[in-house]
Every structure is written in C-alpha cells, then in structure tokens.
C-alpha positions as CSV (number, residue, x, y, z in Angstrom):
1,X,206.2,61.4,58.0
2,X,203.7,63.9,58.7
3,X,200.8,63.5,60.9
4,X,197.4,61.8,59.9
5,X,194.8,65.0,59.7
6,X,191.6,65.0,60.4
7,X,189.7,65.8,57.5
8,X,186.1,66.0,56.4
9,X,184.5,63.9,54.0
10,X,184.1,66.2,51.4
11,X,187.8,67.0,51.8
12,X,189.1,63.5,51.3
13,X,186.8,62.5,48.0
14,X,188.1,65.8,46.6
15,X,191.9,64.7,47.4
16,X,191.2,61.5,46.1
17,X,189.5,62.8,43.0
18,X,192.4,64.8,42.1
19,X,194.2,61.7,42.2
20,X,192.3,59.7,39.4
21,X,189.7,58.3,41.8
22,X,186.0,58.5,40.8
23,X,183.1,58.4,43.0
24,X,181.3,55.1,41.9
25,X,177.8,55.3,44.2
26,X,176.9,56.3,47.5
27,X,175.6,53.9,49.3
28,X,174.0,54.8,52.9
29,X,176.5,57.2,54.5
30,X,179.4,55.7,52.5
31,X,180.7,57.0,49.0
32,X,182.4,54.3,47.0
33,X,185.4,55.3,45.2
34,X,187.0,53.5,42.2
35,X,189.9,54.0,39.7
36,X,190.3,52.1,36.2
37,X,192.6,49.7,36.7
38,X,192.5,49.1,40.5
39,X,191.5,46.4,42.2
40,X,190.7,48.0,45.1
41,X,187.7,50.3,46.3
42,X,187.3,52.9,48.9
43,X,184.7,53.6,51.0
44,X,185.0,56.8,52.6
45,X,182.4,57.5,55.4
46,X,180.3,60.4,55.4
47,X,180.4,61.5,59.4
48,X,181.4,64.8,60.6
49,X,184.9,63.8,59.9
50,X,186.7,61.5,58.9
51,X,189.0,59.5,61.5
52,X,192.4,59.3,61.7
53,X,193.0,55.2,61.6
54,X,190.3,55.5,59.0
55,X,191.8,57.7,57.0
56,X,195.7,56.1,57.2
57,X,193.5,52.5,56.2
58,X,192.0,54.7,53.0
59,X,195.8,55.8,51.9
60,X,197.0,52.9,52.5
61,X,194.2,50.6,50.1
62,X,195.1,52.8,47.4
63,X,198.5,52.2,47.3
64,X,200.1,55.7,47.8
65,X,201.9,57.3,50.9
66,X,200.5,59.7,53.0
67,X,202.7,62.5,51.5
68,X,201.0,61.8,48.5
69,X,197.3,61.9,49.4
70,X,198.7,65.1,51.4
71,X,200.0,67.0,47.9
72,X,196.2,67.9,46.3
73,X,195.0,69.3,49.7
74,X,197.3,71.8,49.6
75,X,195.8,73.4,45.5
C-alpha cells in the first residue's frame, strides 16, 4: 500500500472528478462532492492542503482503495 500524500484541494476534487464524482456546492471552506447513485457525500476541505487522515477518511467514504484514488493523479 502506498503512502497517504499530501495533496491540495484542488488536486483531490480533480482526482475525484476523474472518477465520476461531481462537485455538488461549496459550502464555507468545504466543496461537497456527489456521484449518481451513492449514498455517500464528500466534503473535501479547502485549506492549504489537505491532511493525510483526512484524506484516507475521503477514499475510504467513497468506497475505493487508495491505489485507486492514486491512478487519475498520475494523467
């Protein structure tokens, strides 16, 4: 298993996005992400970066491994 990066913001919604998820709203310093037919949101915080433990909890709510999320980084 590779090692949790630390990423910013930007970098994870674009990841995600490439991975069906949408950016619903942004709420405060929060953007909400959904995907058709998941229960689940995410709510990725807009700081400087994002945080490791954070980051593991946002893979881990949308139900794919951390090679996964890793994959669209790399295009």
């Amino acid at each position: 298993m590779p090692p949790v990066p630390v990423l910013r913001p930007r970098e994870v919604v674009r990841a995600f996005e490439r991975l069906g998820w949408e950016v619903a709203r942004q709420q405060g310093s929060h953007i909400i992400l959904t995907k058709p037919g998941q229960i689940a949101t995410l709510s990725v915080p807009k700081h400087p970066t994002v945080a490791r433990g954070t980051l593991q909890s946002l893979v881990a709510r949308a139900a794919i491994s951390l090679e996964a999320f890793l994959e669209p980084l790399d295009q």
